[in-house]
N, C-alpha and C positions, 0 to 999 in steps of 0.2 A: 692831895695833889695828883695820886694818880689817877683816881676816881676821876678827877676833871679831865685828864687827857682822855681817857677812854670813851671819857663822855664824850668827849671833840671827835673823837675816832671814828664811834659810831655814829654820831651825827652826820658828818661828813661820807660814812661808807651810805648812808640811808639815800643823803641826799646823789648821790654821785648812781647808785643803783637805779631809784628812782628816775632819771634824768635817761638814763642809758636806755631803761628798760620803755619810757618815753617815745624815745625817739625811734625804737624798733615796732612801735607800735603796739607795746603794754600798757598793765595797768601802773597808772605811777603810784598811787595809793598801798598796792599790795606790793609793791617792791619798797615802797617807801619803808615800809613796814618790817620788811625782811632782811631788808640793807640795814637796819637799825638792830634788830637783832643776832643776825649772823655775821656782820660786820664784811670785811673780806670775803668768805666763804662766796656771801651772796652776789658780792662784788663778779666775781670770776663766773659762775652761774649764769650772770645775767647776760656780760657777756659772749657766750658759748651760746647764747638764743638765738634765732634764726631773724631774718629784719622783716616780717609783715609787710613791713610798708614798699620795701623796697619788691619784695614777690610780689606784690597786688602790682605793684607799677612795671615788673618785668613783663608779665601775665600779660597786662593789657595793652602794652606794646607789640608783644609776641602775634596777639591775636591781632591787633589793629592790621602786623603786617603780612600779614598769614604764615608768621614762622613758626607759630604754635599750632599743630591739626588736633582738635577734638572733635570726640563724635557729637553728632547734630542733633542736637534733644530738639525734637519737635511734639509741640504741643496741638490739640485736636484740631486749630483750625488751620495746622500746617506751614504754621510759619518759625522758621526756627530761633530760637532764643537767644541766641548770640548774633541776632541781625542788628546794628550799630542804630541807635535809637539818638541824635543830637538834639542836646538842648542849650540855651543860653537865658539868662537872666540878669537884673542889674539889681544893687541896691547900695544906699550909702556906705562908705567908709565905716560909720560909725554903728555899723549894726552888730549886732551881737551874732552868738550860735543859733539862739530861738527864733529871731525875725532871717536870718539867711535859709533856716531851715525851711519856714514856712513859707516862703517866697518858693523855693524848691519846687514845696509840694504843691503849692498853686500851678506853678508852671507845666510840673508831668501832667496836674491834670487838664490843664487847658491842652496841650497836644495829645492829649488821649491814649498816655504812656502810661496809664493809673497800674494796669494790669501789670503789666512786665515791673514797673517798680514794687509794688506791694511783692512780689516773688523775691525779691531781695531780705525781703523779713527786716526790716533794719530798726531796731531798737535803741539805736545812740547815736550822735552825732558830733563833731569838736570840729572846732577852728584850730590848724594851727599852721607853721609857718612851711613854704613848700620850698622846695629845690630855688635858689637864685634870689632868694629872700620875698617870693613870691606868696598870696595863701592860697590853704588846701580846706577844704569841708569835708572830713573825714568822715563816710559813715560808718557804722558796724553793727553786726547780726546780733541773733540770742546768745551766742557761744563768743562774741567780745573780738572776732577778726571784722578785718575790714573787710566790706564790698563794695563800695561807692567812694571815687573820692573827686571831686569837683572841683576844678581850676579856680583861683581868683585872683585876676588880673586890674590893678586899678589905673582906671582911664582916664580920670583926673583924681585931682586931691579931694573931689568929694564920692564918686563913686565907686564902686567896685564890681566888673562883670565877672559873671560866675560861667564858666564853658564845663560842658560836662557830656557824655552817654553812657543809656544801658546800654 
């Protein structure tokens, strides 16, 4: 009998860690994991994490409204790299992560953003739900933070426009 609660215990810290560690923009997998093993411990751990998501989204507000000053990396042909690149896109409702991606990537490259995107390095991507029960295309580098993350607003009941810039 106790074995069962414990079992419930950890189950539940797994799933609760997981979820947390989610939504600040980890891995849910490896917290899944930890939360299941360390029970509590990793519970309090996870939340003591910093929110990714929420820094990527201060970040690019900051600069959107120049409250943020960084130095100006310029690149050889002297254009600087945090010049606001807009794009938009559309696709069904019912698209997955793989087809929203590759719409993405068509799109930067019909406007000739190939360059400045590929400098993102971005090796993952996930659908998930955004601020006002809106979605987000989250993407993320070799090292697992976000750098990209793309609006999706839907315009009717069958499609969904994607707003976004480097």
């Amino acid at each position: 009998m106790l074995l069962l609660v414990l079992l419930i215990v950890w189950i539940a810290s797994a799933f609760f860690c997981a979820s947390v560690a989610n939504a600040k923009g980890y891995s849910y997998t490896s917290w899944f994991i930890a939360g299941f093993f360390f029970g509590f411990i990793a519970l309090i751990s996870v939340a003591g994490l910093p929110d990714k998501k929420l820094r990527n989204y201060i970040l690019q507000i900051g600069l959107k409204q120049d409250a943020i000053q960084e130095e100006t990396l310029v690149e050889e042909d002297n254009s600087s790299i945090f010049e606001s690149r807009k794009f938009r896109f559309t696709t069904k409702s019912t698209a997955n992560n793989e087809e929203v991606f590759k719409e993405l990537l068509s799109t930067i490259k019909k406007l000739g953003y190939q360059k400045q995107f590929d400098e993102y390095e971005i090796k993952s991507s996930q659908i998930d739900k955004g601020f006002f029960g809106s979605k987000e295309l989250n993407c993320r580098d070799k090292d697992d933070l976000f750098v990209l993350t793309i609006k999706g607003k839907e315009i009717n009941n069958q499609e969904i426009q994607w707003t976004g810039d480097l």
